[in-house]
ZALUMDREN-657019 format. One record per residue (C-alpha): x, y, z. Coordinates in steps of 0.5 Angstrom, whole numbers, padded with zeros to 4 digits, always signed. Last residue first. Layout:
<pts>
XYZ
...
</pts>
This chain:
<pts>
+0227+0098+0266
+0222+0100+0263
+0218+0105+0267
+0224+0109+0269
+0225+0111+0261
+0231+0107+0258
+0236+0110+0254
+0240+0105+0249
+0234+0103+0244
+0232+0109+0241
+0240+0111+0240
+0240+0112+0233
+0237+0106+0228
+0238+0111+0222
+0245+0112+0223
+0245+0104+0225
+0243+0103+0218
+0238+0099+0218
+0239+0092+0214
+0236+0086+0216
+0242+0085+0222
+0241+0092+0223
+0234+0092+0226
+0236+0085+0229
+0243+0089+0233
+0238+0094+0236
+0232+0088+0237
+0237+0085+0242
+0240+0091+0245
+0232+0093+0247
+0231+0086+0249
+0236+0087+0255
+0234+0080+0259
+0235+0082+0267
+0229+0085+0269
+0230+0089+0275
+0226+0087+0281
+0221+0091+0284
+0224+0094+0291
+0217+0095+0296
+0218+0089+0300
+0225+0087+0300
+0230+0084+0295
+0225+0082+0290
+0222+0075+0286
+0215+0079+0286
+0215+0076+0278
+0217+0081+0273
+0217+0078+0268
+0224+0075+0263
+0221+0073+0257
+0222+0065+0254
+0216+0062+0253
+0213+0069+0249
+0213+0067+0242
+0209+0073+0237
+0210+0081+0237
+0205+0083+0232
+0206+0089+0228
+0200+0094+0225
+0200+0098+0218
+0197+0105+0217
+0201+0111+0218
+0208+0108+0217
+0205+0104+0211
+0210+0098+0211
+0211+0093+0205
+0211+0085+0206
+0206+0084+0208
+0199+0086+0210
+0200+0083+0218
+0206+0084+0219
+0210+0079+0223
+0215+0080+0229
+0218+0073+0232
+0220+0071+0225
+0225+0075+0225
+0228+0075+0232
+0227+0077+0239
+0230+0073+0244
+0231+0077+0251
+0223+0079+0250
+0222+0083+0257
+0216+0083+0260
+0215+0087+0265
+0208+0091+0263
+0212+0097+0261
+0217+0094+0259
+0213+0091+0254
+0209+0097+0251
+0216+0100+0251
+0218+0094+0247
+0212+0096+0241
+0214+0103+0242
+0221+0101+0239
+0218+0097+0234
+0214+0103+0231
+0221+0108+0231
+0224+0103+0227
+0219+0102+0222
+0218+0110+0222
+0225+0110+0220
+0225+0104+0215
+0220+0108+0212
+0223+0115+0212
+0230+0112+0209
+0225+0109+0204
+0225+0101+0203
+0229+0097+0200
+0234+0095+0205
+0227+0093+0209
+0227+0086+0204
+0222+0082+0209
+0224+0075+0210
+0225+0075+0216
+0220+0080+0218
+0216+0075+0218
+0210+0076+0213
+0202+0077+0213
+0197+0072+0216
+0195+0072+0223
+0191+0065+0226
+0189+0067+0233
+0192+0063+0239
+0189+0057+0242
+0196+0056+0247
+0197+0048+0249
+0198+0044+0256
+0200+0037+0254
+0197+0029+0255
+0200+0024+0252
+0195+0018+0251
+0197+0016+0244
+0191+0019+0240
+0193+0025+0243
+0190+0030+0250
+0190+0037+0250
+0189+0041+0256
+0188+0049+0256
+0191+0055+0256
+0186+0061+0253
+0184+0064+0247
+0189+0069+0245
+0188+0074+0241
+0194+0075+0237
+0199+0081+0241
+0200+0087+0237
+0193+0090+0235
+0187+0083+0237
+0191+0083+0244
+0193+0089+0246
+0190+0091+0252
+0191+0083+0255
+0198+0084+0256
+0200+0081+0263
+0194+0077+0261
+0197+0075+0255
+0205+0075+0258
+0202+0071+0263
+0200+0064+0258
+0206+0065+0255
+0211+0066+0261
+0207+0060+0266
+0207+0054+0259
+0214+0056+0259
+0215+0053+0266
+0210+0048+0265
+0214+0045+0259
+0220+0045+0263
+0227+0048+0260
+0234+0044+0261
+0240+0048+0260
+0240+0049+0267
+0241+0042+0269
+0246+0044+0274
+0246+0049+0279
+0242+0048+0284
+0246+0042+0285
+0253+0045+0286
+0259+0042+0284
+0258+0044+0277
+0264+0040+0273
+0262+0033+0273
+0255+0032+0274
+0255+0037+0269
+0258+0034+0264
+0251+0030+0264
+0247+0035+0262
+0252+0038+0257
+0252+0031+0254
+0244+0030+0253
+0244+0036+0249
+0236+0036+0251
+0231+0040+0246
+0224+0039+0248
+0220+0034+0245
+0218+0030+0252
+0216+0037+0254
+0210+0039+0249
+0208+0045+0249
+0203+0046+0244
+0203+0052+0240
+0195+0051+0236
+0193+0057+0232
+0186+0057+0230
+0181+0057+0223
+0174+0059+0225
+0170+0055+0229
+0165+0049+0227
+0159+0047+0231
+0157+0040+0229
+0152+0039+0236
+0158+0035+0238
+0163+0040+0239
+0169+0042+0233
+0175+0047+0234
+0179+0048+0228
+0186+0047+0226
+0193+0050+0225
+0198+0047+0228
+0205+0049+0232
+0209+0044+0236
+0213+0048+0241
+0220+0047+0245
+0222+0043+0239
+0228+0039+0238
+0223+0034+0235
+0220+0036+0231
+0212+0038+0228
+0212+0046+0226
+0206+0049+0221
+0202+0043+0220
+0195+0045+0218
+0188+0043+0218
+0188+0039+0225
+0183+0038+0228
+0181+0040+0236
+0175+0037+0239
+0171+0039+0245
+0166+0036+0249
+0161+0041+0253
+0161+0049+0251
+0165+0055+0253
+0169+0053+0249
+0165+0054+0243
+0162+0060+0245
+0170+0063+0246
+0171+0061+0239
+0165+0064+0236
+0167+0071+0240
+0173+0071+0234
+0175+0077+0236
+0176+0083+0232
+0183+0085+0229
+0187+0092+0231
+0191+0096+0226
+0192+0101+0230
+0194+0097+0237
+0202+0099+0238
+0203+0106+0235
+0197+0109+0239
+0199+0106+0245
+0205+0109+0245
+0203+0116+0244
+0199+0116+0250
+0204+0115+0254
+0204+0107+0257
+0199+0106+0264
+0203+0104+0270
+0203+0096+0271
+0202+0095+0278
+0206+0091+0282
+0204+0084+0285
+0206+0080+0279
+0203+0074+0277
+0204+0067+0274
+0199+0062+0274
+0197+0057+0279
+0197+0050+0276
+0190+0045+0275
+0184+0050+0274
+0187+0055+0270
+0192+0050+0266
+0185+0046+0266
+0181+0052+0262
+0178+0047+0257
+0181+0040+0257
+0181+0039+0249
+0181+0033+0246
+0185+0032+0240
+0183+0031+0232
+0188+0029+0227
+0185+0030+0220
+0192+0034+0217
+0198+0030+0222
+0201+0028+0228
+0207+0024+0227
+0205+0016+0228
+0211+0013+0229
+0214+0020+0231
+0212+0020+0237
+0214+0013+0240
+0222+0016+0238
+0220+0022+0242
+0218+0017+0248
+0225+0013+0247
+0229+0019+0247
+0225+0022+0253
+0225+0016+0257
+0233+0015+0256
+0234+0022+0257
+0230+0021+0265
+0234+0016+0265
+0240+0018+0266
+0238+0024+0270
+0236+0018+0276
+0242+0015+0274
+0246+0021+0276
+0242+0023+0282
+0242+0030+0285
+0241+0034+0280
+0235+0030+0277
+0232+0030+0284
+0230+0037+0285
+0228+0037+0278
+0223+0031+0279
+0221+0027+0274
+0212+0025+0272
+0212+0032+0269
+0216+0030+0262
+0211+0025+0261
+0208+0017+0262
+0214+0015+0267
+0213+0008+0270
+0216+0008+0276
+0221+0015+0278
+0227+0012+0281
+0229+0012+0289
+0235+0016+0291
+0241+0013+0294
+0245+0018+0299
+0252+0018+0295
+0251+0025+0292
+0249+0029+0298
+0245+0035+0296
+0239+0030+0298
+0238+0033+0305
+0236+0040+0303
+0238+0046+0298
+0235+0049+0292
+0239+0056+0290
+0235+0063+0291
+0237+0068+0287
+0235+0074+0289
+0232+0079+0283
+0236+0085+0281
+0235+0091+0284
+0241+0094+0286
+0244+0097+0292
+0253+0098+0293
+0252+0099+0299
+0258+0105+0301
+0265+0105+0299
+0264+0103+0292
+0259+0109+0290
+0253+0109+0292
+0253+0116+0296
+0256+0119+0289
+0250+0117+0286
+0245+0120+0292
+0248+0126+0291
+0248+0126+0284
+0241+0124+0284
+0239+0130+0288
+0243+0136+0284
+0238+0133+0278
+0241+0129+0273
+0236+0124+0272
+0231+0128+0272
+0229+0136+0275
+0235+0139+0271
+0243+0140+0272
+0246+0141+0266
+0252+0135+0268
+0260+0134+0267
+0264+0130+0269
+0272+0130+0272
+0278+0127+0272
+0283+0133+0272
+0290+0133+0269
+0297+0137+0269
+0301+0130+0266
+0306+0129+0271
+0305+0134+0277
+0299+0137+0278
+0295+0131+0278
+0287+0132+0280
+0283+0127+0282
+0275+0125+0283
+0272+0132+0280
+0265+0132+0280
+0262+0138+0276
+0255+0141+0276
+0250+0146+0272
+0245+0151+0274
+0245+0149+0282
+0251+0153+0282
+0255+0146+0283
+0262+0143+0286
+0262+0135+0288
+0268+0134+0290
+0269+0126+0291
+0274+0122+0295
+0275+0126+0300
+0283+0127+0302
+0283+0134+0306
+0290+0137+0305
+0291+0133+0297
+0285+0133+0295
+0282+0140+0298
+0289+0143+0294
+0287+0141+0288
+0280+0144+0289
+0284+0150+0289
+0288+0150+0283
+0282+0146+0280
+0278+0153+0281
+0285+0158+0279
+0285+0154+0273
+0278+0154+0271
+0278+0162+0272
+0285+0163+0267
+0281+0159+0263
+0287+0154+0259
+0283+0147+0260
+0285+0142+0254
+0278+0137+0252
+0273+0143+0253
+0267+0144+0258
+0271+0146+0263
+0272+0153+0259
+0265+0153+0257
+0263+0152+0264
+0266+0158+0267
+0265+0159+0275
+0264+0165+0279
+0257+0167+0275
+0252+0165+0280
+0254+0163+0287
+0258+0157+0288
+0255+0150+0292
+0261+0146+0294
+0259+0139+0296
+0266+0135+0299
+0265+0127+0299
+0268+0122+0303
+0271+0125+0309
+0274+0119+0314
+0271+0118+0322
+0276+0117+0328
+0278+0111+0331
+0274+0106+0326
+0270+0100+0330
+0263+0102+0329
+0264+0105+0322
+0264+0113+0318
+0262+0116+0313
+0263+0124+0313
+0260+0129+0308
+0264+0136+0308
+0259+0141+0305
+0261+0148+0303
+0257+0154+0301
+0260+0159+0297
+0261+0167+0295
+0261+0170+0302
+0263+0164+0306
+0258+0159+0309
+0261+0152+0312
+0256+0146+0314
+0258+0139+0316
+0256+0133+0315
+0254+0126+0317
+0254+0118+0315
+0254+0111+0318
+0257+0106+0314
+0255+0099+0314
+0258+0093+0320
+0252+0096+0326
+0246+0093+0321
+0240+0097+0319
+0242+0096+0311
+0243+0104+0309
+0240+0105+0303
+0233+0107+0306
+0233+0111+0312
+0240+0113+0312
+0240+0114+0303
+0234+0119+0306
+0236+0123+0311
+0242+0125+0306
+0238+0126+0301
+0234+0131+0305
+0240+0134+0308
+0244+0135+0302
+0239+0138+0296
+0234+0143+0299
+0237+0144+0306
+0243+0145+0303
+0241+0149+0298
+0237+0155+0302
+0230+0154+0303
+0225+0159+0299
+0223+0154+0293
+0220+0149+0298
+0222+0142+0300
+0219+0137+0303
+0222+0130+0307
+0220+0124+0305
+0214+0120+0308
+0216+0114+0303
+0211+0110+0297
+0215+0105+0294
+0212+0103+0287
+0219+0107+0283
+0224+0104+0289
+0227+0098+0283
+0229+0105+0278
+0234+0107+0283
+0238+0101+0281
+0237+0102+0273
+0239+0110+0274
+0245+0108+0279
+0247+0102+0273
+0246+0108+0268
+0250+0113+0272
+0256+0108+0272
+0256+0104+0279
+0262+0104+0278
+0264+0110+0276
+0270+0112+0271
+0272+0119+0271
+0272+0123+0264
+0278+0126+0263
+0281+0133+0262
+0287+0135+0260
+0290+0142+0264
+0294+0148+0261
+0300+0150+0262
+0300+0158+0265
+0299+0158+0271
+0302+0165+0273
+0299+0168+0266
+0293+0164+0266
+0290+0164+0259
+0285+0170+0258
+0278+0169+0259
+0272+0169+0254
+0269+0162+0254
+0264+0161+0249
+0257+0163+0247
+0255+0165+0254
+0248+0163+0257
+0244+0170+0260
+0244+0172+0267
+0241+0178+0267
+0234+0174+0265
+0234+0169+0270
+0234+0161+0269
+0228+0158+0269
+0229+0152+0266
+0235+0151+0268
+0233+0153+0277
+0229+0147+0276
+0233+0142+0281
+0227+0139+0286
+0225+0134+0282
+0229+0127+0280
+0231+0124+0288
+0223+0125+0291
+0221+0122+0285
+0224+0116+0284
+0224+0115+0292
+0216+0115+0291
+0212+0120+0295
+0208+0121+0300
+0210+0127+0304
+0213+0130+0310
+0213+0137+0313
+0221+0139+0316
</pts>
């Protein structure tokens, strides 16, 4: 069998065309038109089975192979089903699912051809187990022998339907599998247990069989992940910190003379109590000193041009972005803005100063403190109006009870001070969801001017986002219940090809709310003209390299899309208009 390369996600979602070609002398039926069995005259309930992973979990999984590129075997129109969906997967999930350690399963099957069927008895089977067990049984029917109407019903009574599970009973009940896998390559069904005694019940699904998710080779392969073989997921490694000072009772030496946030080390304060105990008493007394003398209109602070590029290693992920379908990315950046270049020369030019003009947000109990100001140099230039968000660690939020009940309930140190952000961290996620996502700045995204170094009046220093100023409303304070139906559903239709742009590029916003998505013309929405800006990034799940194995991309593990479903709601879209944009996810975005 000739290989070629080809990623998994690929490999495992073509190869089942057979229902879009179906053949002209084998029409689709309307309804089912056989008689109630005379001799098994009761009827069948049937019930859906209960998978784990279910196949949106399997589909997610998968989804962490898409940037794999394996020599996978090649299939032809002209080989027989076996060949095109059972070996193929088989070698595969061997070679790529399977860990190579003697404690998982192993796998094998068997093939037996009769005049109006295939059948395939996949084996699984351990190092110390005397004799190996039959996992799943693939029936391959020819055409016209089984009649899915009648098992598309709740209540089974087909005549034909009822001999089919009368067989299929008697394969569970003599061979044991634990799956029956039966298919004419147009539609399929797994059957995992049928009772003949009690209720007359079947537990099945049902599936069109088309080149996607549902494709004969998907179906196999999710059957092989079922509970008693590895259990593959893409979700990121958590690697918890370990090392000499995980015992408590060794003394740890204090941090001397502390002038910010970053003078602490993490490491330590889950380890030493004293150490956390005065941590939150420098950063109270600190928070306290700040607003003293608060930053108000006419403050000017110096500005470190580029020193987060220069001084720390910027995020960034070793997968490529794919390319978003062309419909999105005309959504997402209609309505695009100029670059204000003058500020990009300003920066680019010797001792700058920031000014404050305006005080959007200065507390404490903040992750950022927002202004409006402009740039100022020593010649007298003077830049257009710009966004300062400043990350300033010291007036973080910090419950200091939780954080120090956490020496006490949370046994491990890795664990504790979860609750408790770094400035430098959420300075990492703006300043990479940016770059991540530089073709839309100016569109969905402001302009960003950069991360740099900011230096107050007091001595404190802090790493700042320069961003464009965007006019316009929040959402939250738009009332979108009165707009027309077809608005709100263009509306909704524009905010879900704004999370696709997303997810495409690996961000995931778990956070969203109203004031996170402005609109730039008001409170009105044009559905063929205005634009939307996403804004506050500090806090998305990225892709960040952090996988199982080279190749596998991470998961991301926020679900923005069921944040913004609930939001839409919450300002008052009906959930009929919302509908299901935000349930089912393309390979691309999970």
């Amino acid at each position: 069998m000739t290989t070629t390369p080809q990623s998994p996600v690929d490999f495992l979602d073509t190869g089942s065309e057979k229902l879009a070609a179906r053949s002209p002398h084998f029409p689709a039926v309307a309804s089912c038109s056989h008689p109630l069995s005379q001799s098994e005259s009761r009827p069948f309930t049937s019930m859906e089975i209960d998978f784990f992973p279910e196949l949106g979990h399997y589909r997610q999984s998968m989804a962490a192979l898409r940037f794999k590129q394996l020599q996978l075997p090649q299939t032809g129109s002209s080989q027989t089903p076996v060949q095109k969906y059972v070996e193929p997967v088989l070698d595969f999930f061997k070679r790529e699912m399977i860990p190579r350690r003697s404690a998982y399963p192993s796998i094998s099957f068997e093939c037996h051809t009769s005049f109006d069927r295939d059948v395939v008895h996949v084996y699984h089977s351990r190092p110390r187990w005397t004799e190996r067990k039959l996992f799943m049984i693939i029936i391959f029917q020819r055409e016209e022998t089984i009649c899915w109407h009648g098992f598309a019903s709740d209540v089974i009574h087909c005549s034909t339907c009822l001999a089919l599970l009368t067989e299929w009973n008697e394969l569970l009940k003599l061979q044991r599998p634990e799956y029956i896998l039966v298919t004419d390559e147009y539609k399929a069904t797994i059957v995992d247990s049928i009772d003949v005694l009690i209720i007359y019940c079947v537990q099945r699904m049902i599936f069109d069989v088309a080149s996607g998710p549902h494709s004969l080779r998907n179906l196999v392969n999710f059957l092989l992940l079922q509970p008693s073989f590895r259990k593959f997921d893409g979700l990121p490694w958590y690697r918890p910190v370990h090392g000499a000072l995980n015992d408590n009772t060794h003394p740890v030496a204090p941090t001397m003379d502390p002038l910010n946030f970053q003078h602490f080390d993490r490491y330590t304060l889950q380890r030493s109590l004293p150490e956390l105990q005065a941590f939150l008493s420098f950063k109270e007394e600190a928070a306290q000193r700040c607003f003293a003398h608060p930053l108000d209109c006419g403050a000017t602070l110096q500005v470190k041009v580029d020193a987060f590029a220069k001084q720390e290693r910027p995020w960034r992920s070793p997968f490529p972005s794919p390319e978003v379908p062309r419909y999105t990315y005309k959504y997402v950046t209609r309505a695009s803005r100029p670059r204000a270049s003058c500020i990009d020369d300003i920066l680019a030019g010797p001792a700058v100063t920031f000014k404050i003009t305006t005080v959007v947000r200065h507390k404490p109990d903040a992750f950022s403190q927002v202004f409006f100001g402009v740039l100022l140099t020593e010649d007298g230039q003077v830049s257009p109006p710009v966004c300062l968000k400043l990350f300033w660690g010291i007036l973080f939020p910090a419950d200091s009870k939780f954080l120090l009940e956490d020496f006490e309930y949370v046994a491990n140190p890795s664990f504790r001070l979860r609750s408790l952000h770094s400035a430098l961290d959420l300075v990492q996620r703006e300043e990479s969801v940016y770059h991540r996502l530089q073709q839309y700045q100016g569109s969905m995204l402001p302009h960003s001017y950069g991360l740099h170094q900011f230096s107050l009046e007091n001595g404190s220093v802090a790493y700042g986002a320069l961003l464009e100023v965007i006019p316009g409303t929040p959402l939250s304070d738009v009332q979108v219940s009165d707009w027309s139906v077809g608005t709100q559903t263009a509306f909704v239709q524009h905010v879900r090809e704004c999370l696709r742009a997303l997810l495409y590029a690996g961000v995931d916003q778990g956070d969203f709310h109203g004031g996170q998505i402005l609109m730039p013309n008001g409170p009105g929405y044009s559905p063929d003209r205005d634009g939307l800006v996403l804004i506050d990034f500090a806090f998305t799940v990225q892709r960040l390299g952090d996988e199982q194995a080279p190749g596998v991309v991470a998961t991301l593990l926020e679900r923005g899309n069921l944040v913004l479903d609930r939001l839409l709601n919450c300002v008052g879209i009906a959930s009929d208009i919302i509908g299901p944009r935000f349930e089912d996810l393309d390979i691309n975005e999970y």
